[in-house]
C-alpha positions, 0 to 999 in steps of 0.5 A: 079328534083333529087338534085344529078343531079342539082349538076352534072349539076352544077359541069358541067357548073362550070367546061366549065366556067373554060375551056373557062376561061383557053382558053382565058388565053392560047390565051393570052398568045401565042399572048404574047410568038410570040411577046417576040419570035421576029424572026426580032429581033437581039437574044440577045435583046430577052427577053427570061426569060419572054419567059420561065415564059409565056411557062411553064404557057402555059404547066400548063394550057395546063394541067389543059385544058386536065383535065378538058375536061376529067372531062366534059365528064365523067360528060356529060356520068353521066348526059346521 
């Protein structure tokens, strides 16, 4: 088999590895951010600081999932 393509299938495989990875760190991470985001609790017990800190690692990864989609599809077009 060509050498360029194993390295696209793996560059593949290692970019769904990181995507499954990312999703499980973002399921994770809503679980925690609707626990901190207590609606039963008095607002000023909230802890919103790690609130925050936990939203904008969801937005980061958030980010990096969209990119790595993109870069799963372009590479599934090359291996086609």
């Amino acid at each position: 088999m060509n050498p360029e393509r194993l390295q696209l299938k793996g560059m593949l495989a290692e970019s769904k590895k990181s995507l499954r990875t990312l999703d499980t760190e973002a399921s994770g991470l809503v679980i925690l951010i609707r626990s901190l985001l207590n609606p039963y609790e008095n607002i000023l017990k909230l802890d919103t600081e790690k609130a925050f800190v936990s939203i904008k690692r969801l937005n980061d990864i958030q980010e990096e999932m969209k990119n790595l989609e993109l870069k799963i599809k372009n590479l599934e077009s090359e291996l086609e």
